[in-house]
C-alpha positions in Angstrom: 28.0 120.2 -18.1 30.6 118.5 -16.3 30.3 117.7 -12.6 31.7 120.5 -10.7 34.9 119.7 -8.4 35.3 121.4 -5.1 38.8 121.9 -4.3 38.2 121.5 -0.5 36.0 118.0 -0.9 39.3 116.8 -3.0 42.0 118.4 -0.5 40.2 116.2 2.4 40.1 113.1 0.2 43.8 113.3 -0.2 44.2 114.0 3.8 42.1 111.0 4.6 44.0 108.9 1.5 47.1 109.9 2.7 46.3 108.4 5.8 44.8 105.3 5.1 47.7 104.9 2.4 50.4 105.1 5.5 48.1 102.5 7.7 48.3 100.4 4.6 52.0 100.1 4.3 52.7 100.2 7.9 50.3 97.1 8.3 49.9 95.9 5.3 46.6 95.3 6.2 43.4 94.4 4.2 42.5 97.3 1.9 38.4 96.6 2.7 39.2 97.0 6.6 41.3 100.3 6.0 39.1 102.1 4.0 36.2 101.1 5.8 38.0 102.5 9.2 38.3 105.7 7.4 34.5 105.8 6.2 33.3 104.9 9.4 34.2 108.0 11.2 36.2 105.9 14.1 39.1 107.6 14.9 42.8 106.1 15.8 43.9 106.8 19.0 46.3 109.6 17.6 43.5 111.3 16.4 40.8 112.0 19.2 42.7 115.2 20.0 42.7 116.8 16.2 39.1 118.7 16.8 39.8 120.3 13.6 40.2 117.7 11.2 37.9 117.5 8.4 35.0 114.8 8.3 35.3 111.9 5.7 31.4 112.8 4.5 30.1 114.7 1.7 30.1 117.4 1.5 33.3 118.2 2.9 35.1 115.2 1.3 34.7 113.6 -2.0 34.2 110.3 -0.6 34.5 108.9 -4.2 38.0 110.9 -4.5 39.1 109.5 -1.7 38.5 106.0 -2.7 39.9 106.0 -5.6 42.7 107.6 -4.6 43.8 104.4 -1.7 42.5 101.8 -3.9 44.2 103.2 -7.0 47.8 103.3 -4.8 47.3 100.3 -3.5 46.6 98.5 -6.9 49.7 100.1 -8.7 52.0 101.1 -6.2 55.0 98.8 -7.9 54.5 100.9 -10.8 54.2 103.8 -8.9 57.4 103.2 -7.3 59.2 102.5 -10.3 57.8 105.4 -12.0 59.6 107.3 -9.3 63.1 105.5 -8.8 65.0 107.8 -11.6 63.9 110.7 -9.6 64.8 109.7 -6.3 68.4 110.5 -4.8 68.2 108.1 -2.3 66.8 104.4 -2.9 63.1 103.4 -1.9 63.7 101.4 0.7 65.4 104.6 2.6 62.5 106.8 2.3 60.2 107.7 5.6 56.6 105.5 5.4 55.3 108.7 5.1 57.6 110.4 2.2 56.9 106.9 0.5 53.0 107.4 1.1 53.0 110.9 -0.3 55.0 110.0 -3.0 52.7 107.2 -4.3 50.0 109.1 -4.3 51.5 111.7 -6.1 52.4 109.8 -8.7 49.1 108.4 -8.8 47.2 111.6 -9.6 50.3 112.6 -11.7 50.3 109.4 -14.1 46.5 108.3 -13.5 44.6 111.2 -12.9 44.7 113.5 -15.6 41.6 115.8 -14.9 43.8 117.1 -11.9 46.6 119.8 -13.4 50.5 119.0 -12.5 50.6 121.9 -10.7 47.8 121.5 -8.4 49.1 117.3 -7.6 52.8 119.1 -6.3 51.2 122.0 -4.5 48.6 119.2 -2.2 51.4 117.2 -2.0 54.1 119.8 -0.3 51.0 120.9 1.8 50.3 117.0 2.7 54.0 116.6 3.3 53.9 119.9 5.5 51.4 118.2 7.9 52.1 115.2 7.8 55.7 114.7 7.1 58.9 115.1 9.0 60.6 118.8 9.1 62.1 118.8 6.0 59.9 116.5 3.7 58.2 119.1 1.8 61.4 120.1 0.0 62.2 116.4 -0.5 58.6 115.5 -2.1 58.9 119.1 -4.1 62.4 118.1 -5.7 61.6 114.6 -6.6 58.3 116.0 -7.9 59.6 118.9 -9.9 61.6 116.5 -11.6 59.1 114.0 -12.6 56.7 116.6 -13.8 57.8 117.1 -17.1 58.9 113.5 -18.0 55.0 111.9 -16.8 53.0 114.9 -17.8 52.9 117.5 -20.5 53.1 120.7 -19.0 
């Protein structure tokens, strides 16, 4: 039998990636140091008020998830980003740090991961986009999203 995936343990691993995938491009920073910030439990400044947020420990986050997730961005993200281009109405250089984050690792699970369904990689990323982008961005992410879909995956 296959491993079995927990939905929640994967939804934090792409809350935590989604961070550390921002940090990244904002400081372009060294992968090691990011991801070892994340799996250290210290918390940005920012953070020590969110109470709620989920822990980056197993069980409540696939640590391995998240992982490959950042690295996986980090490693392709020019051919994430011109995977994405044709669907974009605005070019890439325009796009929020964050719309750009969520984007890339969209794409990533969409082109990369195929054990994860279409469906389920645009649904995390409007939620993602929800909570972490600006008002709007969920639609934004959705559109471009909707119109990858059926070009990088069969439905």
């Amino acid at each position: 039998m296959g491993v079995t995936v927990k939905p929640a343990a994967r939804r934090n691993a792409r809350h935590f990636a989604i961070q550390a995938i921002y940090s990244w491009q904002i400081t372009k920073g060294n992968v090691a140091d990011i991801e070892q910030h994340f799996l250290s439990g210290d918390k940005f400044e920012e953070e020590e008020h969110q109470a709620e947020a989920p822990e980056l420990a197993a069980p409540h986050t696939d640590v391995a998830y998240f992982r490959d997730l950042f690295t996986g961005v980090v490693l392709n993200h020019q051919e994430l980003d011109s995977k994405m281009r044709p669907y974009l109405s605005r070019p890439l250089q325009d796009l929020d740090q964050m719309e750009l984050a969520l984007l890339r690792l969209a794409m990533y699970e969409m082109t990369k991961r195929d054990d994860v369904p279409y469906k389920v990689v645009i649904n995390e990323a409007i939620e993602l986009a929800k909570a972490f982008g600006a008002e709007d961005s969920h639609k934004f992410v959705n559109g471009v999203l909707d119109k990858a879909a059926p070009t990088l995956r069969k439905k």
